[in-house]
C-alpha positions as CSV (number, residue, x, y, z in Angstrom):
1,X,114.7,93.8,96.5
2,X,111.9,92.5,94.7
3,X,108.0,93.5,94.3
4,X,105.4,91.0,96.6
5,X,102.0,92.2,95.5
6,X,99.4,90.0,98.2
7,X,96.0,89.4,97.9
8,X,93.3,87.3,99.8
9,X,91.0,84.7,98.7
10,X,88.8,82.9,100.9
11,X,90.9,83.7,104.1
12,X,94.3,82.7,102.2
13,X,96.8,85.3,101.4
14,X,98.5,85.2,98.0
15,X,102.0,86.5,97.6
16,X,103.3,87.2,94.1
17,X,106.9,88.3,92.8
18,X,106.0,89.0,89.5
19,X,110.2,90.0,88.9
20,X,110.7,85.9,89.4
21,X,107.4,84.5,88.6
22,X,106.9,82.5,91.9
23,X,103.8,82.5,94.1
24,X,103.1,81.2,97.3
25,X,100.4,81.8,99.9
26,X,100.0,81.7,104.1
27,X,96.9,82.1,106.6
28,X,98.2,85.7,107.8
29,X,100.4,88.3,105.5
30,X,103.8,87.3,107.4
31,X,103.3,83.6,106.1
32,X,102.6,84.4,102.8
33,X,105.5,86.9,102.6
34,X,108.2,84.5,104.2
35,X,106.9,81.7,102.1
36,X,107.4,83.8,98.7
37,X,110.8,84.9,99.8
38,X,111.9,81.0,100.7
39,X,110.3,80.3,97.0
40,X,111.8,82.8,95.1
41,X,115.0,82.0,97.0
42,X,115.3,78.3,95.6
43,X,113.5,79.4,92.4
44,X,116.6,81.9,91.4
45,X,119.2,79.3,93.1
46,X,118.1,76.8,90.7
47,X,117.5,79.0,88.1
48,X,119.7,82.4,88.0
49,X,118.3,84.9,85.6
50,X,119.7,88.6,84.7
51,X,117.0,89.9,86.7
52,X,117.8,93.4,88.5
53,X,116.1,94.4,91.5
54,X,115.0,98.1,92.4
């Protein structure tokens, strides 16, 4: 399991993994989250890292 730390700006909501590095961002929280998860899904498909999640 990674970290998701989500912010808003201007009515967007930011989603961050700061584990991966990936960001994405949806008009309500759910959006945002299940865009982040599809991103960091390619992102460590493409490019595995050692990373260990808590």
């Amino acid at each position: 399991m990674y970290t998701a730390i989500i912010h808003e700006e201007d009515g967007i909501f930011i989603a961050d993994c700061p584990e991966a590095g990936t960001v994405s961002q949806g008009t309500t929280i759910e959006e945002a989250l299940k865009n982040l998860r599809e991103a960091t899904e390619l992102y460590l498909d493409e490019c595995p890292t050692n990373l260990v999640a808590a």
